[in-house]
DOLOZA-119595 format. One line per field, with one value per atom (N, C-alpha, C): x, y, z; atom name; residue number from 0; residue in one letter. Coordinates in nm, 2 decimals. Example, Ala and Ser with C-alpha at 12.3 -4.5 7.8 and 13.67 -1.06 7.14 Angstrom:
% residues 2
px	(1.32,1.23,1.32,1.28,1.37,1.29)
py	(-0.57,-0.45,-0.33,-0.22,-0.11,0.00)
pz	(0.78,0.78,0.78,0.71,0.71,0.79)
zaba	(N,CA,C,N,CA,C)
tiro	(0,0,0,1,1,1)
zator	(a,a,a,s,s,s)
END
This chain:
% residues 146
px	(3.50,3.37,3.37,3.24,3.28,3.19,3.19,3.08,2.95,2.89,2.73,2.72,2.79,2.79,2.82,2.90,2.92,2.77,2.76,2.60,2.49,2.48,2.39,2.41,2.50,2.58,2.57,2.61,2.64,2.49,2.55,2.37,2.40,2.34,2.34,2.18,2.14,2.04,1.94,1.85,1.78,1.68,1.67,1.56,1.45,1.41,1.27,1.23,1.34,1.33,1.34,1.41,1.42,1.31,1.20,1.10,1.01,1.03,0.94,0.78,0.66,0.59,0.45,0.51,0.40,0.45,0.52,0.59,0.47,0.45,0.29,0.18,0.17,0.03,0.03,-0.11,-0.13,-0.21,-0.18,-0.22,-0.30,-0.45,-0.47,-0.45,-0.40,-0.37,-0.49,-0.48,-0.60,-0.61,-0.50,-0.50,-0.55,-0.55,-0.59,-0.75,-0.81,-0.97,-1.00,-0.90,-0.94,-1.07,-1.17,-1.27,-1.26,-1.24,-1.29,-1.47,-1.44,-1.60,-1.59,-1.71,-1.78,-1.78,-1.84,-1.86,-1.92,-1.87,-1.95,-1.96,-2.11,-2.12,-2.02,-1.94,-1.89,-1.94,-1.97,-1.96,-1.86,-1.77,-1.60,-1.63,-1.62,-1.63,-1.79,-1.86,-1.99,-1.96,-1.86,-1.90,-1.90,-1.97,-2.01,-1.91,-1.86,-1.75,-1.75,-1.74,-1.69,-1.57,-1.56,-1.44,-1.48,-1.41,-1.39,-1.30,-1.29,-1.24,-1.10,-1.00,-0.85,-0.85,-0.97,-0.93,-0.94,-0.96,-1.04,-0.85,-0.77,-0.63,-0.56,-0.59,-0.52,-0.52,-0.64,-0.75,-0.65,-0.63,-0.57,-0.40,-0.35,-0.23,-0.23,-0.32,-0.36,-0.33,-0.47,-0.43,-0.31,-0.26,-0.16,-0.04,-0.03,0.04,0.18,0.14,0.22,0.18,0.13,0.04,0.07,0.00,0.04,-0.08,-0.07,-0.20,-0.24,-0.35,-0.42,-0.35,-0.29,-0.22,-0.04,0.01,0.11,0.07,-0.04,-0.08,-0.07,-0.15,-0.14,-0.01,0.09,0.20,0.31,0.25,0.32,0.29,0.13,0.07,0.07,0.11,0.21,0.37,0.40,0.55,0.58,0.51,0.50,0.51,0.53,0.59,0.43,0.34,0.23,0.16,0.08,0.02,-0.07,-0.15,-0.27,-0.35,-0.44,-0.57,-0.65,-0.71,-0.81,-0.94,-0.98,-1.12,-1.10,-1.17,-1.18,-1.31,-1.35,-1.49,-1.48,-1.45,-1.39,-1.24,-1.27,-1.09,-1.03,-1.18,-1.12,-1.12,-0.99,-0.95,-1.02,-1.04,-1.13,-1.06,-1.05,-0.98,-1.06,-1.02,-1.10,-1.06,-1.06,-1.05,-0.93,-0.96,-0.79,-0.68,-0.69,-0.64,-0.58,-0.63,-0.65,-0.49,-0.57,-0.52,-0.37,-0.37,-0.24,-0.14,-0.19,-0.08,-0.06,-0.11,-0.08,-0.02,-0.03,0.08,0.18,0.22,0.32,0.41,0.39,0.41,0.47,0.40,0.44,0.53,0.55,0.65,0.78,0.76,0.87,0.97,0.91,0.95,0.93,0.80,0.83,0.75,0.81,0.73,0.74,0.69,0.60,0.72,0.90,0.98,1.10,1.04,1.07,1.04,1.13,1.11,1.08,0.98,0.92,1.03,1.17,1.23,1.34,1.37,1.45,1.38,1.30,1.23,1.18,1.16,1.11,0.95,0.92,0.80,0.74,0.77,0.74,0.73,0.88,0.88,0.79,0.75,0.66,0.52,0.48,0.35,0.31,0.40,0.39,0.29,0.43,0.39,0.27,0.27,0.13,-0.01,0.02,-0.13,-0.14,-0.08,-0.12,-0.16,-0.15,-0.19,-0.32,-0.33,-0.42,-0.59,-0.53,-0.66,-0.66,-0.58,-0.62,-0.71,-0.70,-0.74,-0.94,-0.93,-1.05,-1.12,-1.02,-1.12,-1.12,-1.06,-1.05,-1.06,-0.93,-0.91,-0.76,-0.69,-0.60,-0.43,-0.38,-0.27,-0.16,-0.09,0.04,0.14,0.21,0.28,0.40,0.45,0.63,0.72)
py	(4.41,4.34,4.24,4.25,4.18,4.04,3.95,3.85,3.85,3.97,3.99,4.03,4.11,4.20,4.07,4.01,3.86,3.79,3.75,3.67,3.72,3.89,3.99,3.95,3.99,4.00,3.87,3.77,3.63,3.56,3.54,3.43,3.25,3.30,3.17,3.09,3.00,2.93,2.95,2.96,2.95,2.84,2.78,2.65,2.73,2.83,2.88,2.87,2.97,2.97,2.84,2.76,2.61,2.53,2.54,2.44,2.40,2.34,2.30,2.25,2.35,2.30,2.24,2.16,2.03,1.93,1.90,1.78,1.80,1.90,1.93,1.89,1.79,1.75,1.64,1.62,1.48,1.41,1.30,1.20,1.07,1.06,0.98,0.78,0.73,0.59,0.48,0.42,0.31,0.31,0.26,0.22,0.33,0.49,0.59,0.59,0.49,0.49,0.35,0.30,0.11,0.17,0.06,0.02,-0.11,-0.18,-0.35,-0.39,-0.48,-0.53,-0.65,-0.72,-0.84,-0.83,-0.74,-0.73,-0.79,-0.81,-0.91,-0.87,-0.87,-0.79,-0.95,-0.88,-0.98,-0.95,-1.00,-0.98,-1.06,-0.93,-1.00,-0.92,-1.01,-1.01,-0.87,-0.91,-0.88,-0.65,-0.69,-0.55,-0.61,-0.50,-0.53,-0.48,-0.53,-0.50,-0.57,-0.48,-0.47,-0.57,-0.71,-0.81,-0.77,-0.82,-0.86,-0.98,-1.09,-1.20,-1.16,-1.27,-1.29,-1.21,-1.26,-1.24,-1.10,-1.02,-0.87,-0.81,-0.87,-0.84,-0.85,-0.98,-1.03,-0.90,-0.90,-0.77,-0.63,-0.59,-0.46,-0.52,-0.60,-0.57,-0.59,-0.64,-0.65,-0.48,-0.41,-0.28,-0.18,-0.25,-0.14,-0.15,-0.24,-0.27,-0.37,-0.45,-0.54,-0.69,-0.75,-0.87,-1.01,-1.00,-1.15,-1.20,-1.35,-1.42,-1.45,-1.53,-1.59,-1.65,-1.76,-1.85,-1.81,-1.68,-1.60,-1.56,-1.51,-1.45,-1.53,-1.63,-1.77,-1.76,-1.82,-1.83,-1.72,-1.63,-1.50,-1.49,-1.55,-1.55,-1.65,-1.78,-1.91,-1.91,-1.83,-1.80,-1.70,-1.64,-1.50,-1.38,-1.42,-1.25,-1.16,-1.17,-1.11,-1.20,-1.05,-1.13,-1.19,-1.31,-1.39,-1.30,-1.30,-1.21,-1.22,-1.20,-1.27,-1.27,-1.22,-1.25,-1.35,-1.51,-1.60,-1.66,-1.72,-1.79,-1.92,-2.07,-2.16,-2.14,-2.20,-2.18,-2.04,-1.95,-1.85,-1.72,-1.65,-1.51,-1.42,-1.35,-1.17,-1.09,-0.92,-0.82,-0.74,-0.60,-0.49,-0.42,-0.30,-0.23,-0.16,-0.13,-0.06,-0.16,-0.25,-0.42,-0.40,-0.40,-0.41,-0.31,-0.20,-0.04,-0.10,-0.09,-0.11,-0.14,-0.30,-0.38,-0.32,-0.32,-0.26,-0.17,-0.05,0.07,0.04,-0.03,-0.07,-0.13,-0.24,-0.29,-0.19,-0.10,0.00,0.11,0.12,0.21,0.15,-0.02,-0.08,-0.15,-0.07,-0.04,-0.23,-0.29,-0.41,-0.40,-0.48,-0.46,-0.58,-0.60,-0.75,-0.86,-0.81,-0.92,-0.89,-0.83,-0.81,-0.94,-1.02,-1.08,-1.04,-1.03,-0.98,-1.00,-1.06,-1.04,-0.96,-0.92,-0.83,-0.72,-0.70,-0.51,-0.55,-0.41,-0.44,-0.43,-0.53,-0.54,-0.58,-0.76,-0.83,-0.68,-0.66,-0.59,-0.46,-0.40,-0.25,-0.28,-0.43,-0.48,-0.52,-0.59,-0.67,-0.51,-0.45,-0.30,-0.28,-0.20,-0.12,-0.20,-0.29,-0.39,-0.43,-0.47,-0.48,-0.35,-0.25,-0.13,-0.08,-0.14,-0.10,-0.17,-0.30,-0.40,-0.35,-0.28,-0.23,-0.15,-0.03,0.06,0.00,-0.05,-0.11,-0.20,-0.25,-0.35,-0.22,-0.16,-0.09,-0.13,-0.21,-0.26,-0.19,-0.23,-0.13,-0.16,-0.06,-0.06,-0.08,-0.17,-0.23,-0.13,-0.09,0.01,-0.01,0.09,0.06,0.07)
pz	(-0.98,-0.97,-0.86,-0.79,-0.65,-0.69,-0.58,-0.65,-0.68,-0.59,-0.61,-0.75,-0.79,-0.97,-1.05,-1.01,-1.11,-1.12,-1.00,-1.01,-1.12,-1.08,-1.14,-1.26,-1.31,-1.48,-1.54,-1.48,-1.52,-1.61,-1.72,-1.76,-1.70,-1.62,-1.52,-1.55,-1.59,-1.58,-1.49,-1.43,-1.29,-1.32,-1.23,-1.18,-1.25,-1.20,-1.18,-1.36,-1.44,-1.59,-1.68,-1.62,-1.69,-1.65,-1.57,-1.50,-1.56,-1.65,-1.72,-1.68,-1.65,-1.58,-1.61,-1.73,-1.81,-1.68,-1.62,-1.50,-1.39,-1.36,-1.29,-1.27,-1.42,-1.43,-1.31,-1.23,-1.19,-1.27,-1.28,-1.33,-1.27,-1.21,-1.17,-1.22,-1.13,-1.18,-1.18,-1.21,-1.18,-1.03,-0.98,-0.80,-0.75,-0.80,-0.74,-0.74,-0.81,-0.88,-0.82,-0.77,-0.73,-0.63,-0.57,-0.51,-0.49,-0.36,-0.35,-0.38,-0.46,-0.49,-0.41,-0.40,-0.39,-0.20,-0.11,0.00,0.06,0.18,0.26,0.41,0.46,0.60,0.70,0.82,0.90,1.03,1.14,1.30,1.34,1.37,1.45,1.61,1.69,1.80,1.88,1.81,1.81,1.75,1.65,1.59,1.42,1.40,1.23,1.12,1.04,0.93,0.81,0.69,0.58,0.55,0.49,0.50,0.26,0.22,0.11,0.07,-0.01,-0.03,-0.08,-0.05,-0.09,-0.25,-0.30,-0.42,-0.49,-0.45,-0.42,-0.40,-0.29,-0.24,-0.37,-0.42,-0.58,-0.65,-0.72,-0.80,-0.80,-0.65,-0.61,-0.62,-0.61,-0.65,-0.79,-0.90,-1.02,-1.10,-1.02,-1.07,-0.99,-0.90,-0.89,-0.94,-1.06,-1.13,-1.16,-0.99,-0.88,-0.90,-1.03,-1.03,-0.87,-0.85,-0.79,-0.74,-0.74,-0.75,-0.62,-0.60,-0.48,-0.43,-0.48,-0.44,-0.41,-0.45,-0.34,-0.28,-0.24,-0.15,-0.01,-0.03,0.05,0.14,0.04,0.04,0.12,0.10,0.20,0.35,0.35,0.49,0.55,0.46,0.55,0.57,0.50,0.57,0.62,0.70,0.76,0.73,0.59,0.44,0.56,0.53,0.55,0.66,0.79,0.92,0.88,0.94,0.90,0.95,0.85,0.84,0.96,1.07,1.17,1.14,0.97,0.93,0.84,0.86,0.80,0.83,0.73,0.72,0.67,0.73,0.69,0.67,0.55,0.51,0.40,0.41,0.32,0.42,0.35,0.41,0.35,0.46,0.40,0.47,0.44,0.45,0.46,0.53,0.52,0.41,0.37,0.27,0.35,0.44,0.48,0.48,0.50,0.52,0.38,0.30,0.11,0.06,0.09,0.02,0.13,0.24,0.38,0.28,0.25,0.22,0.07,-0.06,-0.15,-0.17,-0.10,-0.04,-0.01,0.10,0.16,0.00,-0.02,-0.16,-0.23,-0.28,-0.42,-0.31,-0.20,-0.11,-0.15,-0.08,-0.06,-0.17,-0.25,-0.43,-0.46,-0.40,-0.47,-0.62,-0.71,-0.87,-0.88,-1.05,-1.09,-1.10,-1.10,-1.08,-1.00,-0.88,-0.74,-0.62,-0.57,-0.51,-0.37,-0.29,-0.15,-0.07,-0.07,0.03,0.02,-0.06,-0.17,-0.05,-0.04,0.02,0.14,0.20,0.37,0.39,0.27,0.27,0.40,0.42,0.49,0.69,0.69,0.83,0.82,0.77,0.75,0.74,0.65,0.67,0.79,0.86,0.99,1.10,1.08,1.20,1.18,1.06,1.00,0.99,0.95,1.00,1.12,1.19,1.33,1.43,1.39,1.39,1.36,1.23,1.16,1.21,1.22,1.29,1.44,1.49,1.63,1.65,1.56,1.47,1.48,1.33,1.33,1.42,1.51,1.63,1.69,1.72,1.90,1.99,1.97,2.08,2.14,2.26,2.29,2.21,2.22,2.15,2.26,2.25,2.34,2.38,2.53,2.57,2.48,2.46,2.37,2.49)
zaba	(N,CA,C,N,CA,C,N,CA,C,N,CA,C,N,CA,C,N,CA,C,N,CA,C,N,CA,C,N,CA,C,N,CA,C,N,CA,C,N,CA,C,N,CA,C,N,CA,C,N,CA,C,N,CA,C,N,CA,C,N,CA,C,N,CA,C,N,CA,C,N,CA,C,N,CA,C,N,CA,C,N,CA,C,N,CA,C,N,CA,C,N,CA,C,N,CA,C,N,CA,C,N,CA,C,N,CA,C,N,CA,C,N,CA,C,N,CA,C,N,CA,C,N,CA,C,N,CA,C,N,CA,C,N,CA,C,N,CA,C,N,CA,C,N,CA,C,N,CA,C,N,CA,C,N,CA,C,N,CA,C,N,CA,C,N,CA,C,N,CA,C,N,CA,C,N,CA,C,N,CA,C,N,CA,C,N,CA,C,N,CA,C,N,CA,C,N,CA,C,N,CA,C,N,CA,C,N,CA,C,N,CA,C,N,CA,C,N,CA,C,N,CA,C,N,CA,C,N,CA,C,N,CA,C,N,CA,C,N,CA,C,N,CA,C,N,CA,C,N,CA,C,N,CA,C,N,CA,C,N,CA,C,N,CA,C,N,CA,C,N,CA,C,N,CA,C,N,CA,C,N,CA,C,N,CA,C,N,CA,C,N,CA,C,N,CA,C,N,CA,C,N,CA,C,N,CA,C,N,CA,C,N,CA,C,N,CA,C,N,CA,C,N,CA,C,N,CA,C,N,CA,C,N,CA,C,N,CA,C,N,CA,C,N,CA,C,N,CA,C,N,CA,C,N,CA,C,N,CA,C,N,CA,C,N,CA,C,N,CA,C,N,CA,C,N,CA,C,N,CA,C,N,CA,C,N,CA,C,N,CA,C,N,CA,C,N,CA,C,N,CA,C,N,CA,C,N,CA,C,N,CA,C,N,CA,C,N,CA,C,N,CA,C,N,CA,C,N,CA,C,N,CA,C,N,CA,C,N,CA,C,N,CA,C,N,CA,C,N,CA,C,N,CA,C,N,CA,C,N,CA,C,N,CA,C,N,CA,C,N,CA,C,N,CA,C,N,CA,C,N,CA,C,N,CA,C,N,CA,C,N,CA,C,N,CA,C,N,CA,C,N,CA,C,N,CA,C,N,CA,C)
tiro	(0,0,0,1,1,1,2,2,2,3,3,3,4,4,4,5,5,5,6,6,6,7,7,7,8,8,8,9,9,9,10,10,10,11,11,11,12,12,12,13,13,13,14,14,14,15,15,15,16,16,16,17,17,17,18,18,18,19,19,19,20,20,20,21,21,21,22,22,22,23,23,23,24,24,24,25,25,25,26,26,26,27,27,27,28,28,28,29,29,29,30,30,30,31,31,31,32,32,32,33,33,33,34,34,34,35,35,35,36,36,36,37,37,37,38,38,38,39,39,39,40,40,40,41,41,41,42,42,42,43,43,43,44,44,44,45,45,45,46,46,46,47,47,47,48,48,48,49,49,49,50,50,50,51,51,51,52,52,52,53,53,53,54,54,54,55,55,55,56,56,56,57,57,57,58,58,58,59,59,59,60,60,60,61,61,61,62,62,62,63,63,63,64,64,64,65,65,65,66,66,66,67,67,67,68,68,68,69,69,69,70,70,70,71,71,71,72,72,72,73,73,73,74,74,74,75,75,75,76,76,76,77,77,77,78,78,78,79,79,79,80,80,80,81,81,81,82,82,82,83,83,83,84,84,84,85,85,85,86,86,86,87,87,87,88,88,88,89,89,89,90,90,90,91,91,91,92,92,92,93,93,93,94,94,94,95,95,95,96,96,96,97,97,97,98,98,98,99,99,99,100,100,100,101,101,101,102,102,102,103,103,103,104,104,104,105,105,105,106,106,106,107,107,107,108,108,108,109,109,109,110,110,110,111,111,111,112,112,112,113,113,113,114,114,114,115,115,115,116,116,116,117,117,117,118,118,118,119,119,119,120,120,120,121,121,121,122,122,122,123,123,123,124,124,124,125,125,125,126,126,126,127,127,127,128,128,128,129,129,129,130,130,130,131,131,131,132,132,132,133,133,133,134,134,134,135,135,135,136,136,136,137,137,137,138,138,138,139,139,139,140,140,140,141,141,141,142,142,142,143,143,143,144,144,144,145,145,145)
zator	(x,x,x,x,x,x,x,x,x,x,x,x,x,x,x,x,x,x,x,x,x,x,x,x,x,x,x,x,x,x,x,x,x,x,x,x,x,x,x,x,x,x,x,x,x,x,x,x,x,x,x,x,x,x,x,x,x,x,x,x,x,x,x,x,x,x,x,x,x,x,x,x,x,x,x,x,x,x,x,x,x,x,x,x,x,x,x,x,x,x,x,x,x,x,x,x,x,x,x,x,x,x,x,x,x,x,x,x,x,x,x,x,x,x,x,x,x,x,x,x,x,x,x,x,x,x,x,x,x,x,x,x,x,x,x,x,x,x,x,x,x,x,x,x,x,x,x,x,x,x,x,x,x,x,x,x,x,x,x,x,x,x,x,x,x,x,x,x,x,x,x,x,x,x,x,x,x,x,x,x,x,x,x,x,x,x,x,x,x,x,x,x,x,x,x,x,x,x,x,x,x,x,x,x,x,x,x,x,x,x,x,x,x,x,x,x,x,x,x,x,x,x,x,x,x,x,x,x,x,x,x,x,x,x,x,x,x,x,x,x,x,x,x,x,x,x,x,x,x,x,x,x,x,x,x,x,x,x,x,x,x,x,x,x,x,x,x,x,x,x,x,x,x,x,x,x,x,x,x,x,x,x,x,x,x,x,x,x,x,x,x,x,x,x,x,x,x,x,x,x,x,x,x,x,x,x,x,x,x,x,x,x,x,x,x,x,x,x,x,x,x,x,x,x,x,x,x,x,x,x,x,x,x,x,x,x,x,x,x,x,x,x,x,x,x,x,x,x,x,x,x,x,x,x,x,x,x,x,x,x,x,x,x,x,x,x,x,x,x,x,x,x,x,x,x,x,x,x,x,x,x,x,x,x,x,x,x,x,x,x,x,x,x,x,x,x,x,x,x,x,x,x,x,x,x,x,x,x,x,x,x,x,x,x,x,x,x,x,x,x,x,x,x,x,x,x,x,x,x,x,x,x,x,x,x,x,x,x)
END
């Protein structure tokens, strides 16, 4: 018996027969159904945009199951955890909606959770990139040679 006849013969398991394929389902999450509310029209450098308040950023790490407050928030964007926003109106920060979902992604990538300290993961360096990207993106303005 050579080894192909073994294989044949053999009751060997197969992936395919064991796959249990209730694991299949998707499952929409809340964060998959988030929307930013409380909108506010902006003119940044004479184009028009979609900003939403700090607290809207809170809200979405709320539902993505990542709590953290206004006041970390702050705190991440005074110690450079997170880039300062360049939509401000006085002293309060607004975000775009890509701005919002960016950073929240990043987050739930960079496997941070509700007692995960942000420097523990590469939060801070992956936000930095991708948002300053991203606001390039939405200004259009030009992107820097590498």
């Amino acid at each position: 018996m050579n080894s192909l006849d073994f294989a044949l013969n053999t009751s060997i398991p197969s992936a395919q027969l064991d796959f249990d394929h209730t694991d299949l389902t998707f499952y929409a999450t809340d964060w998959d159904d988030y929307r930013p509310e409380n909108a506010k029209p902006l003119l940044y450098n004479e184009r028009p945009l979609t900003v939403y308040p700090l607290k809207e950023l809170s809200r979405a790490f709320h539902v993505a199951g990542i709590p953290r407050s206004q006041q970390q928030l702050i705190k991440w964007e005074t110690d450079g955890v997170l880039p300062p926003t360049p939509f401000t109106m006085g002293r309060k920060r607004f975000y775009t909606e890509n701005q919002i979902r960016t950073i929240v992604d990043i987050a739930l990538e960079c496997g941070l959770r509700p007692r995960t300290h942000v420097k523990k993961t590469r939060f801070s360096e992956v936000a930095h990139k991708e948002l300053t990207y991203i606001l390039q993106l939405e200004l259009k303005t030009e992107l820097p040679h590498e």
